[in-house]
DSSP file (Angstrom, degrees, kcal/mol; ACC not computed):
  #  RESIDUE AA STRUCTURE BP1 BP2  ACC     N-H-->O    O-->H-N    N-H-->O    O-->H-N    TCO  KAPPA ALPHA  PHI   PSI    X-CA   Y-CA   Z-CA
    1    1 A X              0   0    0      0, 0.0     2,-0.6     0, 0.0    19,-0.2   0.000 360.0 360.0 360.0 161.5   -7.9   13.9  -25.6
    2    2 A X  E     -A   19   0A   0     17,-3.0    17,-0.7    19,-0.1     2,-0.2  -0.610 360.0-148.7-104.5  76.6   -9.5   11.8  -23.2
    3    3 A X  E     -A   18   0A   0     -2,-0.6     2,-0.5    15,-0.1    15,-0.2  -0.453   5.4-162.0-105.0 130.4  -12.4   13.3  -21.1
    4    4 A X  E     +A   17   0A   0     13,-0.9    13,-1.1    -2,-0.2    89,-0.1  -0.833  33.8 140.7 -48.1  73.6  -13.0   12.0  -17.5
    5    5 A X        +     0   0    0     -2,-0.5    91,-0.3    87,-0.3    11,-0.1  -0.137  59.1  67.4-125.3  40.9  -16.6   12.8  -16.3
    6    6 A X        +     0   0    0     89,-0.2     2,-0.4     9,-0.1    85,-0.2   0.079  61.3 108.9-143.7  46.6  -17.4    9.5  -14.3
    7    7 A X        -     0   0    0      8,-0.3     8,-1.0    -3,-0.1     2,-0.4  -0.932  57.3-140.8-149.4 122.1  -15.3    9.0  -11.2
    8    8 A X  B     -B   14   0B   0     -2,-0.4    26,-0.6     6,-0.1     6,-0.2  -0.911  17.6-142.1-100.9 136.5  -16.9    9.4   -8.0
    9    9 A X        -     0   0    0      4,-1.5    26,-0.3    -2,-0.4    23,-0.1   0.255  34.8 -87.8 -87.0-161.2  -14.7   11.3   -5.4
   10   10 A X  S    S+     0   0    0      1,-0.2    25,-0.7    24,-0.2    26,-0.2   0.980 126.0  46.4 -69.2 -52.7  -14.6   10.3   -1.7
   11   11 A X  S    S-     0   0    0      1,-0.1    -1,-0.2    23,-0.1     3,-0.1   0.684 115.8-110.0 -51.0 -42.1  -17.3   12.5   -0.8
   12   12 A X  S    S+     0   0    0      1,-0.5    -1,-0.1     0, 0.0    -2,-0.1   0.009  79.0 118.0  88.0  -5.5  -19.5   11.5   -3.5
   13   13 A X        -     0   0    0     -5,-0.1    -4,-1.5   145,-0.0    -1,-0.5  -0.395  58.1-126.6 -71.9 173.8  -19.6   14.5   -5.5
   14   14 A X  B     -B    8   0B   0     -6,-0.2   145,-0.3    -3,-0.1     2,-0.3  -0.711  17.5-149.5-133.3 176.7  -18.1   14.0   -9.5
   15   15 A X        -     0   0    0     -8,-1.0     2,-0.6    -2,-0.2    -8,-0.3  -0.994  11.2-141.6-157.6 142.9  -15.8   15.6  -11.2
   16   16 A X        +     0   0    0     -2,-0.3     2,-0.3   -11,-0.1   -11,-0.2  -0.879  32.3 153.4-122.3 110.4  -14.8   16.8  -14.9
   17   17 A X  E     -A    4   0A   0    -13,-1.1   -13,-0.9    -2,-0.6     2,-0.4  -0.848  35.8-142.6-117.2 150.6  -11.1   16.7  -15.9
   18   18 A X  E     -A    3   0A   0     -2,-0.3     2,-0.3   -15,-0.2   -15,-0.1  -0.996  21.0-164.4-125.5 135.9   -9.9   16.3  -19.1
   19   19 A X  E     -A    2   0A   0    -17,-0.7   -17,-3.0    -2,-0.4     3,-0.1  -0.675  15.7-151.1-112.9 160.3   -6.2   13.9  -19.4
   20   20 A X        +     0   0    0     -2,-0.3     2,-0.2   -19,-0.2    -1,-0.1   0.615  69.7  19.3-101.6 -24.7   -4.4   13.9  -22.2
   21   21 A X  S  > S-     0   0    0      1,-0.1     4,-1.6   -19,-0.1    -1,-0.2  -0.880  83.7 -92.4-141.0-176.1   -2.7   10.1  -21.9
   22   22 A X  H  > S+     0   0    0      2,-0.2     4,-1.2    -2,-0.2    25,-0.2   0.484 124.1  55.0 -51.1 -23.3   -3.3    6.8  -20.3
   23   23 A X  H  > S+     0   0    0      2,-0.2     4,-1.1     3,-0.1    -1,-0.2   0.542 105.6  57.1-101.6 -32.4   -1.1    7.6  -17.5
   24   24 A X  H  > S+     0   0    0      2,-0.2     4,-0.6     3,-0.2     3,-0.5   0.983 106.0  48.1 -55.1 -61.3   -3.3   10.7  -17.0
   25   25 A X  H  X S+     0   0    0     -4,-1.6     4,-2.1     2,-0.3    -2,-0.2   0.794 114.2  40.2 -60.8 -46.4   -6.3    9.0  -16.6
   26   26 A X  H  X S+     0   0    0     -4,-1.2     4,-0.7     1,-0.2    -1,-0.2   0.477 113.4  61.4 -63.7  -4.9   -5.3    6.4  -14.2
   27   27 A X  H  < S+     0   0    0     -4,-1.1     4,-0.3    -3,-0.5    -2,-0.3   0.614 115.4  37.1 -90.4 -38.0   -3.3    9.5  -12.4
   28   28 A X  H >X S+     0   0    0     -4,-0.6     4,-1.3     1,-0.2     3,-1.1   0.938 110.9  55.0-103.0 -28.2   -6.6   10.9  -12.1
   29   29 A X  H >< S+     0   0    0     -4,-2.1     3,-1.0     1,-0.2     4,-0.2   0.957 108.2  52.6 -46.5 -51.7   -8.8    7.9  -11.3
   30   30 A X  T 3< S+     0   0    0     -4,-0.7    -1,-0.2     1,-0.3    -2,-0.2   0.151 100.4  62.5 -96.7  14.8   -6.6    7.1   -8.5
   31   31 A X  T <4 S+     0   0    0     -3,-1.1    -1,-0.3    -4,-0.3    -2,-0.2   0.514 108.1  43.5 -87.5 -33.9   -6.9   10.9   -6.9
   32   32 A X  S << S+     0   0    0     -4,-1.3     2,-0.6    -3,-1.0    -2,-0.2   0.336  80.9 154.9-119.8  26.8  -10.5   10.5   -6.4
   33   33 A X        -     0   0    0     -4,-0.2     5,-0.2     1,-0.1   -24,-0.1  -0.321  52.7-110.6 -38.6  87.4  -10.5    6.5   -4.8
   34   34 A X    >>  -     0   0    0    -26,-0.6     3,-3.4    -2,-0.6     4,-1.3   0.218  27.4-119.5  -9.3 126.3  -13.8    6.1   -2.6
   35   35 A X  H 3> S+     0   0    0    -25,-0.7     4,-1.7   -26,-0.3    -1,-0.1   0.818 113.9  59.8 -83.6   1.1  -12.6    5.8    0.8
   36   36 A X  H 34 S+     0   0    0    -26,-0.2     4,-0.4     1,-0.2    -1,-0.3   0.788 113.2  44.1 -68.8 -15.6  -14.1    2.2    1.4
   37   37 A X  H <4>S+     0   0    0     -3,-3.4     5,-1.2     2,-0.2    -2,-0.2   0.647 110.5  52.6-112.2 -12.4  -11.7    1.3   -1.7
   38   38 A X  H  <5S+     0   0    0     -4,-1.3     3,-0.2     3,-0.2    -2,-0.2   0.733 104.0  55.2 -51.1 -47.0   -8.8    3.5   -0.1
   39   39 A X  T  <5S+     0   0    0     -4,-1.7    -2,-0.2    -5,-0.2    -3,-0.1   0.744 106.3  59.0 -56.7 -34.8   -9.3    1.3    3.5
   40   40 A X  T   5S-     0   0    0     -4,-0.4    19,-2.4    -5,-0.1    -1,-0.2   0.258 120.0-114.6-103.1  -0.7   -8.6   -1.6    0.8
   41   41 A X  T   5 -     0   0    0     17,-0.2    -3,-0.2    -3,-0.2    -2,-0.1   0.866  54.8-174.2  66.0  25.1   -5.1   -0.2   -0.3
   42   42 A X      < +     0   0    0     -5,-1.2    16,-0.2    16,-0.2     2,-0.2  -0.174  12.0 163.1 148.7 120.3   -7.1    0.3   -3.9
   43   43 A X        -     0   0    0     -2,-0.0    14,-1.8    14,-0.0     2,-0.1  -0.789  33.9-135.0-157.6 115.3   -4.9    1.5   -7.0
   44   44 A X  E     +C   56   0C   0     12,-0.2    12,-0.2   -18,-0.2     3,-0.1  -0.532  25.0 172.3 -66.7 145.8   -5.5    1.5  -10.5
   45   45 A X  E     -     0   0C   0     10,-1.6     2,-0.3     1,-0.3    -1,-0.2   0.740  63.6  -4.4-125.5 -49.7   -2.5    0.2  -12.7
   46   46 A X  E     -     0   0C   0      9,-0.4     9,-2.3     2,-0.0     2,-0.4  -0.991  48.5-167.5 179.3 139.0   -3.8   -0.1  -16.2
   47   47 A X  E     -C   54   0C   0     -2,-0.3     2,-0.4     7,-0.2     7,-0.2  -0.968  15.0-158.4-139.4 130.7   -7.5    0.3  -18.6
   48   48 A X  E   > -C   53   0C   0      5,-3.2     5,-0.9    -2,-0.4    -2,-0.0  -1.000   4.0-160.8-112.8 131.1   -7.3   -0.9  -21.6
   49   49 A X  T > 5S+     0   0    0     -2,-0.4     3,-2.0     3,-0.2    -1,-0.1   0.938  83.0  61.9 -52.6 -53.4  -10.0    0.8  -23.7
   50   50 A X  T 3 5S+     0   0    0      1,-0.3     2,-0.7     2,-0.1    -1,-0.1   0.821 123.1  23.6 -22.9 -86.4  -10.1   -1.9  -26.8
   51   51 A X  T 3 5S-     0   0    0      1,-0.2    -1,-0.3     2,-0.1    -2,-0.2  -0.061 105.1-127.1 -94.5  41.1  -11.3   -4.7  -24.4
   52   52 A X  T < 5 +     0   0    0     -3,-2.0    70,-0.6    -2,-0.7     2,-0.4   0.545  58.1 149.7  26.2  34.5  -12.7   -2.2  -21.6
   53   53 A X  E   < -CD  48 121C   0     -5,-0.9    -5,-3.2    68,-0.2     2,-0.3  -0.823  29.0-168.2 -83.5 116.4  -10.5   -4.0  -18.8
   54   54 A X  E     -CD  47 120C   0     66,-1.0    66,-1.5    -2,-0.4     2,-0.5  -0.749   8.7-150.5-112.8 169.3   -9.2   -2.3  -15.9
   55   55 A X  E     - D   0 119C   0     -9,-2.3   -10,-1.6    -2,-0.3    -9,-0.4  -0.850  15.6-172.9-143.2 107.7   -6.8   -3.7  -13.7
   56   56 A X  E     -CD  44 118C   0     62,-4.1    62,-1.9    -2,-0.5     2,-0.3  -0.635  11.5-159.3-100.4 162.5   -6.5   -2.9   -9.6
   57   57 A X  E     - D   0 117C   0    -14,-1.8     2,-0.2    60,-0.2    60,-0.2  -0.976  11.7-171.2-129.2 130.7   -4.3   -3.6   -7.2
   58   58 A X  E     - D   0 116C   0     58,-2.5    58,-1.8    -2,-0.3   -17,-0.2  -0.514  19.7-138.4-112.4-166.8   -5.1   -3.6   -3.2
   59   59 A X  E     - D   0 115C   0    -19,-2.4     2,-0.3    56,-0.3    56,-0.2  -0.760  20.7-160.7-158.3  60.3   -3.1   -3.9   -0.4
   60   60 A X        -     0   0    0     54,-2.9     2,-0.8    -2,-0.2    54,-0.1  -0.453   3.8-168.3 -68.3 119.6   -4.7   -6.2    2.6
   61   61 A X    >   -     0   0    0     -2,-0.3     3,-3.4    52,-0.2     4,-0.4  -0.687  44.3 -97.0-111.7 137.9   -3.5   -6.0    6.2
   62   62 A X  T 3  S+     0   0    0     -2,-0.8     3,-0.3     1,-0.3    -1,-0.1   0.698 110.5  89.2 -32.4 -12.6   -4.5   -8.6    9.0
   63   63 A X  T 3  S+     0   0    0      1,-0.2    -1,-0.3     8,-0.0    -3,-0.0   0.957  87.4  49.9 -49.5 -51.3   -7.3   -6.0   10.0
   64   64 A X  S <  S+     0   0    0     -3,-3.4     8,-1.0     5,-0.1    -1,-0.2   0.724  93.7  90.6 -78.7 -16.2   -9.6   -7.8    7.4
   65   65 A X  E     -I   71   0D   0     -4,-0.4     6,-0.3    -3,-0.3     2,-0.3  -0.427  43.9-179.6 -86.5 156.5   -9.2  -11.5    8.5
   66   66 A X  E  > S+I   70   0D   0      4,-1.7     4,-1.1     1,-0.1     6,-0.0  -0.285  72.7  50.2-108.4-160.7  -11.1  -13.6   10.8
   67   67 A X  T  4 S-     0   0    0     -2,-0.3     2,-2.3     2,-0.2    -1,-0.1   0.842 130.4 -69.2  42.7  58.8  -10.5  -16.9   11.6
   68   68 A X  T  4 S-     0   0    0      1,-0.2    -1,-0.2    -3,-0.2    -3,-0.2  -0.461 116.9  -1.6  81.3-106.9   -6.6  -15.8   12.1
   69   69 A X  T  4 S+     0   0    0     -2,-2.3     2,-0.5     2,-0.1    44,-0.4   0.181 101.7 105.1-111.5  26.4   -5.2  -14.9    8.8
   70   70 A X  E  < S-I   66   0D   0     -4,-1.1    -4,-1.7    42,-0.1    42,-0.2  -0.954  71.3-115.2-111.2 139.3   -7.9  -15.5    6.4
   71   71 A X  E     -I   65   0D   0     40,-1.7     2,-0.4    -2,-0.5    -6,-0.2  -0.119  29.5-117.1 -50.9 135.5   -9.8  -12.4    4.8
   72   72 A X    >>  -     0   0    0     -8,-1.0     3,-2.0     1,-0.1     4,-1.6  -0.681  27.2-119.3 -95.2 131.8  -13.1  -12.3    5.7
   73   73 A X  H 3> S+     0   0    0     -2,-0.4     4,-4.2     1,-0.2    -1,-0.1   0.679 107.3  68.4 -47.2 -19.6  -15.3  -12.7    2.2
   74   74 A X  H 3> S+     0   0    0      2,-0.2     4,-3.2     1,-0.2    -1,-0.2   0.918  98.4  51.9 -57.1 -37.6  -17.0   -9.4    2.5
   75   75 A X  H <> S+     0   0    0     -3,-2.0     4,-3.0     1,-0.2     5,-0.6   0.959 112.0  47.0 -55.0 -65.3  -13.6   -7.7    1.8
   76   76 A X  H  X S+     0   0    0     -4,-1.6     4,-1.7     2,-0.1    -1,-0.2   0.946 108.2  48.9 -77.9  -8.1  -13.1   -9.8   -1.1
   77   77 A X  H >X S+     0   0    0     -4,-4.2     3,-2.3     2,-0.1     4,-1.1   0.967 112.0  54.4 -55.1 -68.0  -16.5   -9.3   -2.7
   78   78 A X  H 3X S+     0   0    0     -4,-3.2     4,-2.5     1,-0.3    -3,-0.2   0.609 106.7  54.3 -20.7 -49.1  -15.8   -5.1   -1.9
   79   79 A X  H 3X S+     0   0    0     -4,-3.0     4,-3.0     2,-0.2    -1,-0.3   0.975 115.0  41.1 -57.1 -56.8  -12.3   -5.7   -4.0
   80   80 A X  H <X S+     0   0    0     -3,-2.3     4,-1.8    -4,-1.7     3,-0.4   0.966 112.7  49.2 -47.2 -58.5  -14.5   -7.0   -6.8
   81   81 A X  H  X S+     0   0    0     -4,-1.1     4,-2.3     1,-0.3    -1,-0.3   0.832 109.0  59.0 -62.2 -30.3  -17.2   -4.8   -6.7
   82   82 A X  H  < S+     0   0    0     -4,-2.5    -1,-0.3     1,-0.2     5,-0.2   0.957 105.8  42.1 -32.1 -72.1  -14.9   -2.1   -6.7
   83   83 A X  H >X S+     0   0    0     -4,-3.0     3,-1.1    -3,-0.4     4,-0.8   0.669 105.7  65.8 -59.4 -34.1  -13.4   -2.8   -9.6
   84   84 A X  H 3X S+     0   0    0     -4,-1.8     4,-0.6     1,-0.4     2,-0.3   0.854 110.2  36.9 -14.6 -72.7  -16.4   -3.6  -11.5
   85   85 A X  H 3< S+     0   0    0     -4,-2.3    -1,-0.4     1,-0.2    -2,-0.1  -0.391 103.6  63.0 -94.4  63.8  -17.6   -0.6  -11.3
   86   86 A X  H <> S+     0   0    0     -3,-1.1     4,-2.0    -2,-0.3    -1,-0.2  -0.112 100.2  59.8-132.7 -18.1  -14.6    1.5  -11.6
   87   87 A X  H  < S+     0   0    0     -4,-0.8    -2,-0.2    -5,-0.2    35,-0.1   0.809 108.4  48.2 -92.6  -9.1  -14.1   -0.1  -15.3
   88   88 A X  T >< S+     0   0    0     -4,-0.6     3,-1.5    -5,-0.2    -1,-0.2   0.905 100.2  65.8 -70.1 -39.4  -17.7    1.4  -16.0
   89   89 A X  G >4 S+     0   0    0      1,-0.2     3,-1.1     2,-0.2   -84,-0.3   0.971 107.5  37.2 -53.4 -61.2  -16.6    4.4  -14.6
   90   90 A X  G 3< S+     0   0    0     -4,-2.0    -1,-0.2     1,-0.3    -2,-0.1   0.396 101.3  72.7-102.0  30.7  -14.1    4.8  -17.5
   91   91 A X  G <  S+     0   0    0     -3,-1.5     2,-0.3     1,-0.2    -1,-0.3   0.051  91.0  69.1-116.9  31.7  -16.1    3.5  -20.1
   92   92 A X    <   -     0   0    0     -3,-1.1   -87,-0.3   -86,-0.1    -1,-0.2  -0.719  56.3-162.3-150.9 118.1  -18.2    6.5  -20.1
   93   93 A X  S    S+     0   0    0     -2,-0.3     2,-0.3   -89,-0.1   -87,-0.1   0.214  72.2  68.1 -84.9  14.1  -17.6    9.7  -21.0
   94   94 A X  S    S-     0   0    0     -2,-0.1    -3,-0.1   -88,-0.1   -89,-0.1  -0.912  90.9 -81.2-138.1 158.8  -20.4   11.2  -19.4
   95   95 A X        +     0   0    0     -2,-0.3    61,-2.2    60,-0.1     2,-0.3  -0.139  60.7 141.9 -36.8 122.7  -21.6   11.9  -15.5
   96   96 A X  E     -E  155   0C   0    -91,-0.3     2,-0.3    59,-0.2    59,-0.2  -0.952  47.7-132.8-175.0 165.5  -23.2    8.9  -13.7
   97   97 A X  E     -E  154   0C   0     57,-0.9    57,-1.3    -2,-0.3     2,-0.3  -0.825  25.7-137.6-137.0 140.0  -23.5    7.2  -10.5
   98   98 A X  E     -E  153   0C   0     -2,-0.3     2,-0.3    55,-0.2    55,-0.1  -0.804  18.5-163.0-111.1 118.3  -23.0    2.8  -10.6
   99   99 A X  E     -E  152   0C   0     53,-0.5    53,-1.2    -2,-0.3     2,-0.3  -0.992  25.1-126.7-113.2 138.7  -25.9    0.6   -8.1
  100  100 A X  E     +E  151   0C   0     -2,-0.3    51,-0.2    51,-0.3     3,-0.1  -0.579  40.3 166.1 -48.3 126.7  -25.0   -2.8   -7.5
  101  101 A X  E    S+     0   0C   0     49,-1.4     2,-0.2     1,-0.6    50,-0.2   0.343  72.3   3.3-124.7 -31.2  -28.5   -4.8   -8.7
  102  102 A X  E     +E  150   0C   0     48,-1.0    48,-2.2     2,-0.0    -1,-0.6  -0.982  63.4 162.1-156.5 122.9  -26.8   -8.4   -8.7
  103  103 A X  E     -E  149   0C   0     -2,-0.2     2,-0.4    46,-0.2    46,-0.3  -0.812  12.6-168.1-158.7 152.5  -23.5   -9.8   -7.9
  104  104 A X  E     -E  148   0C   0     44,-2.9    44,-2.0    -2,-0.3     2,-0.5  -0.960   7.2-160.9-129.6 121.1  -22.5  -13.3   -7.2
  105  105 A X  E     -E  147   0C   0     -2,-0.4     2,-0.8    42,-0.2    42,-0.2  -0.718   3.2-166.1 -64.0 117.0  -18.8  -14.4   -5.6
  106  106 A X        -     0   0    0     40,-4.8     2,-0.5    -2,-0.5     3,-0.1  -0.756  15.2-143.3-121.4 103.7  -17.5  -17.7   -6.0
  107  107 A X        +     0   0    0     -2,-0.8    38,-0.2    38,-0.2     3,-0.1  -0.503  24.9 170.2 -62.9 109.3  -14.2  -18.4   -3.3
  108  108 A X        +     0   0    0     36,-2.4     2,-0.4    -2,-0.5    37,-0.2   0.803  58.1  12.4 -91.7 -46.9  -12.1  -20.3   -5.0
  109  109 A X  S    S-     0   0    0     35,-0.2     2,-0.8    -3,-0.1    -1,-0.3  -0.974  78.9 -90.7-143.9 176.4   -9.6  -20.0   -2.7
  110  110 A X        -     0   0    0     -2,-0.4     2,-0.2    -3,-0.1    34,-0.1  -0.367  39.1-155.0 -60.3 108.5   -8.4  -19.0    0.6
  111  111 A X        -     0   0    0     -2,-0.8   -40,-1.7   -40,-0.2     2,-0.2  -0.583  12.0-173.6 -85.5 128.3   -6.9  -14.9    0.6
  112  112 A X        -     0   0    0     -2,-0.2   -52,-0.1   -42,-0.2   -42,-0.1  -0.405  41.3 -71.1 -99.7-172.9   -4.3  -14.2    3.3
  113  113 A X  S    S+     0   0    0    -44,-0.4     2,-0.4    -2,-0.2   -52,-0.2  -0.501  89.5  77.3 -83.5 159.5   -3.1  -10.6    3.8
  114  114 A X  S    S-     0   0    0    -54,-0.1   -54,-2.9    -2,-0.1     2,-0.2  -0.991  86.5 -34.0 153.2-155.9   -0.9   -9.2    1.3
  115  115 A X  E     +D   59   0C   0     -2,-0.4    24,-0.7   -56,-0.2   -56,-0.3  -0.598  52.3 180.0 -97.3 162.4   -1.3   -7.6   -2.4
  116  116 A X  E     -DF  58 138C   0    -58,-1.8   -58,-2.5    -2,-0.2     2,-0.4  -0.946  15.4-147.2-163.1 151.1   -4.0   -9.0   -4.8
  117  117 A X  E     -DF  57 137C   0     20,-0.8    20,-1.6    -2,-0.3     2,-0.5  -0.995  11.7-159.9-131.3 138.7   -4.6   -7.8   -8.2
  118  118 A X  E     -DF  56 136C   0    -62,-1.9   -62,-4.1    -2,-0.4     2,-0.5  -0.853   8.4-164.0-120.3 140.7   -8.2   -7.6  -10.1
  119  119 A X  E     -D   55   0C   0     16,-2.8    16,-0.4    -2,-0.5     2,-0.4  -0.895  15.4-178.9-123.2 142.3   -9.1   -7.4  -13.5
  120  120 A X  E     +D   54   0C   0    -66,-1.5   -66,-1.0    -2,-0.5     2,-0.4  -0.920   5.9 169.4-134.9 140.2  -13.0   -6.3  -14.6
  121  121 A X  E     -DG  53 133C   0     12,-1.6    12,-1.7    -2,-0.4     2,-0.4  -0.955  39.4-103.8-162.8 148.3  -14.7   -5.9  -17.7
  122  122 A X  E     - G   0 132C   0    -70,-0.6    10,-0.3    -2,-0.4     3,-0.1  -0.657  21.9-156.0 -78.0 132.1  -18.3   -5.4  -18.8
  123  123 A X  S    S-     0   0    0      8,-5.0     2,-0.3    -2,-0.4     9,-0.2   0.824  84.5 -13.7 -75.4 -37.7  -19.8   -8.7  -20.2
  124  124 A X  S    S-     0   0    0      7,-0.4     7,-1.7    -3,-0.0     2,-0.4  -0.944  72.1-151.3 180.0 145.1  -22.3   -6.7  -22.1
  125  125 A X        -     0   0    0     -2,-0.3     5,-0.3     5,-0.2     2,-0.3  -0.998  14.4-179.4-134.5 140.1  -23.2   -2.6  -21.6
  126  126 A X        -     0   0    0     -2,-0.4     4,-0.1     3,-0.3    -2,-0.0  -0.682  47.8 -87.3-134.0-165.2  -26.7   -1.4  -22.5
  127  127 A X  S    S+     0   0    0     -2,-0.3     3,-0.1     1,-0.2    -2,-0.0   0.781 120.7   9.0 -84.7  -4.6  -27.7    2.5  -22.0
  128  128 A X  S    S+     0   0    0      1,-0.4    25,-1.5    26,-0.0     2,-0.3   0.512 125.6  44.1-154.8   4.7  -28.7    2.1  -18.5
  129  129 A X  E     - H   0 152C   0     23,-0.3    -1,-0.4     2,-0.0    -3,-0.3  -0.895  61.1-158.2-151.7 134.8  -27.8   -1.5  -17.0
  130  130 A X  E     - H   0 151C   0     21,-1.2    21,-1.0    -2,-0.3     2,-0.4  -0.506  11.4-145.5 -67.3 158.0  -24.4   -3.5  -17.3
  131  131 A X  E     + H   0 150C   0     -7,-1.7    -8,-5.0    19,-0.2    -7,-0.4  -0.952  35.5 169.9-135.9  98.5  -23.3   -7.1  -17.0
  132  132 A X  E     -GH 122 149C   0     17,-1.0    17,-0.7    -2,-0.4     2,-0.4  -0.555  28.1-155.5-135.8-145.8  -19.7   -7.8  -15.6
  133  133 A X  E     -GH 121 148C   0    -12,-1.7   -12,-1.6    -2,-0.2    15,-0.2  -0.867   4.2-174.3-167.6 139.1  -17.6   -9.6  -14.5
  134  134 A X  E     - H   0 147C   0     13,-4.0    13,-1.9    -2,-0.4     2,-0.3  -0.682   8.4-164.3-109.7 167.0  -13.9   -9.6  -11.9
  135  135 A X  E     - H   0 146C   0    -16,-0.4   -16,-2.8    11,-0.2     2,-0.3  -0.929  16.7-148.4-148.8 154.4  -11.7  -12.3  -11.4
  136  136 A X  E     -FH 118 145C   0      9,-3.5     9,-0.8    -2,-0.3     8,-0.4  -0.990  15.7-172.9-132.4 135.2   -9.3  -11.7   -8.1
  137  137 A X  E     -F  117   0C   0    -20,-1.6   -20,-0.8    -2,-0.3     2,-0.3  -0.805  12.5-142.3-131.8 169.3   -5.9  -13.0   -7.9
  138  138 A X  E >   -F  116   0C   0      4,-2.3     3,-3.1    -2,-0.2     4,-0.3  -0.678  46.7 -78.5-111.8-178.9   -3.2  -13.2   -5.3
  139  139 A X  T 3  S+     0   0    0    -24,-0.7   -23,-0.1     1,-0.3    -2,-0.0   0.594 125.1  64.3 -12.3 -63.1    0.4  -12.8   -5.5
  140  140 A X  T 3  S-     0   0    0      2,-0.1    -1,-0.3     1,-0.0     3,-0.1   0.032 111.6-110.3  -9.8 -23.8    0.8  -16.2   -6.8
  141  141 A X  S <  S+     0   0    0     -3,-3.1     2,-0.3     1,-0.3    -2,-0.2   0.424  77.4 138.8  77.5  -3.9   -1.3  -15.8  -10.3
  142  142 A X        -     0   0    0     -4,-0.3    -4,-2.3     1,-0.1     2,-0.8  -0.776  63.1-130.9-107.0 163.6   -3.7  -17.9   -8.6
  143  143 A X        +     0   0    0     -2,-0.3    -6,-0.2     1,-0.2   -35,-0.1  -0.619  32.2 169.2-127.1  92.5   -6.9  -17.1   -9.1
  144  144 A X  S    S+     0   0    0     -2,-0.8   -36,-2.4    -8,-0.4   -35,-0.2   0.975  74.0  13.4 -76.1 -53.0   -9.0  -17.0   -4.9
  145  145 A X  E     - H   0 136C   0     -9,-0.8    -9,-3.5   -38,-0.2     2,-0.3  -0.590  54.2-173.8-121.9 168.3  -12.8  -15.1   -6.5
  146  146 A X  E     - H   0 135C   0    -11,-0.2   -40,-4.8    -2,-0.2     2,-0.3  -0.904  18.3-166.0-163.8 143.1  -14.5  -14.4   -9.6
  147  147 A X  E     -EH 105 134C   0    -13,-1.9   -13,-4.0    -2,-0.3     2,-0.3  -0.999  20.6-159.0-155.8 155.5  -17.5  -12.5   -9.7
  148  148 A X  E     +EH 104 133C   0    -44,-2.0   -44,-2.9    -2,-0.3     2,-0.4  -0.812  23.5 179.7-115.0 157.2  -20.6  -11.4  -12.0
  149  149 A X  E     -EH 103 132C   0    -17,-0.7   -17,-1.0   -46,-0.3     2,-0.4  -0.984  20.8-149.1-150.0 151.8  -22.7   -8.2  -11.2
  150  150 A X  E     -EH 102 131C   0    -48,-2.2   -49,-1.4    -2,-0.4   -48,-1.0  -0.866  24.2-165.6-129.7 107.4  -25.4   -6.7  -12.7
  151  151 A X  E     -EH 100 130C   0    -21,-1.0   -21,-1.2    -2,-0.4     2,-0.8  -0.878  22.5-136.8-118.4 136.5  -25.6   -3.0  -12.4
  152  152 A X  E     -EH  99 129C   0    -53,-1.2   -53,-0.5    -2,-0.4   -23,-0.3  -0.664  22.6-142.9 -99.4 109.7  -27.9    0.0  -12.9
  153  153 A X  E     -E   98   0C   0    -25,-1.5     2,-0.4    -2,-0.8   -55,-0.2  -0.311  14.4-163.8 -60.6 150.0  -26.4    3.2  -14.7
  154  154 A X  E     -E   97   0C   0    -57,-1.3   -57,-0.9     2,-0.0     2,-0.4  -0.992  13.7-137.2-157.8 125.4  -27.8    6.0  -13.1
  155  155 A X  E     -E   96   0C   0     -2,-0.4     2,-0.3   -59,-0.2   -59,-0.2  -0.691  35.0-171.5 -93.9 132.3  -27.3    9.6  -15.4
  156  156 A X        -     0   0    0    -61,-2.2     2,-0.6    -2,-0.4    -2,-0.0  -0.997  26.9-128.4-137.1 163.9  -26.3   12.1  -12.7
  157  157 A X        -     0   0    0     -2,-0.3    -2,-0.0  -143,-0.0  -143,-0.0  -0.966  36.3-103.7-121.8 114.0  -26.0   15.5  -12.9
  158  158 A X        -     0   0    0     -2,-0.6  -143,-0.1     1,-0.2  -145,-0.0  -0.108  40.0-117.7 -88.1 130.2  -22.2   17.0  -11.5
  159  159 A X              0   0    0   -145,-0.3    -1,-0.2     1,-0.1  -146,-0.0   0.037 360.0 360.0 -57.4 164.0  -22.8   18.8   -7.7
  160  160 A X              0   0    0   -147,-0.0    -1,-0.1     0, 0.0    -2,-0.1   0.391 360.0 360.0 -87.1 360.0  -21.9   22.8   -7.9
């Protein structure tokens, strides 16, 4: 069995479930979706454990763009960072709260509204800071941002 103790809920409180399969665990990740990653149409599809790679999909509506139809970048850093940390989240079997220390975007290309799907994985994991890295794609396969982060693991101890 697979035990769950690193998913922060909407509120910010954690939470300890134990899944039995793959479909469990992304069934339970995607019950307790932050509601800035909620706004963002924010779904887990698939973690593979081997290569610690999770894979989201959001859901963007003409609310986020400026300049007409193009997404305004903050949105797509947020997608990243999301995802970033949400594949720490299930690479650890124990309570803990993810900061942002570092993270660098590079816009490759323009995002319109629509679906986009991101894949994250930790470059390198240590007992209290991470290295990782998103790449964000649209509909298309092509590939608008890529990002690196650096992040501080933070042991937390589960609200009553």
């Amino acid at each position: 069995m697979l035990l769950v103790t690193s998913i922060l809920t909407g509120t910010l409180g954690l939470f300890e479930k134990i899944v039995s399969s793959q479909n469990d665990f992304i069934a339970t990740m995607n019950e307790k979706t932050p509601p800035a990653l909620t706004k963002l149409g924010a779904r887990i599809k698939a973690y593979d454990a081997t290569s610690q790679t999770i894979q989201m999909h959001y859901s963007i509506d003409d609310s986020f763009c400026h300049s007409g139809d193009i997404i305004q970048g903050g949105y797509i850093a947020g997608m990243l960072d999301g995802a970033m940390a949400h594949t720490i989240f299930a690479s650890f079997e124990r309570y803990l709260v993810l900061a942002t220390l570092e993270m660098s975007v590079s816009y490759l290309e323009i995002a319109r509204p629509g679906a986009f799907v991101c894949y994250a994985r930790p470059v390198r994991l240590g007992k209290s800071i991470a290295f990782l890295e998103g790449w964000l794609h649209n509909t298309r396969g092509i590939t608008v941002a890529k990002a690196t982060s650096t992040a501080k693991i933070i042991d937390k101890v589960p609200r009553k």
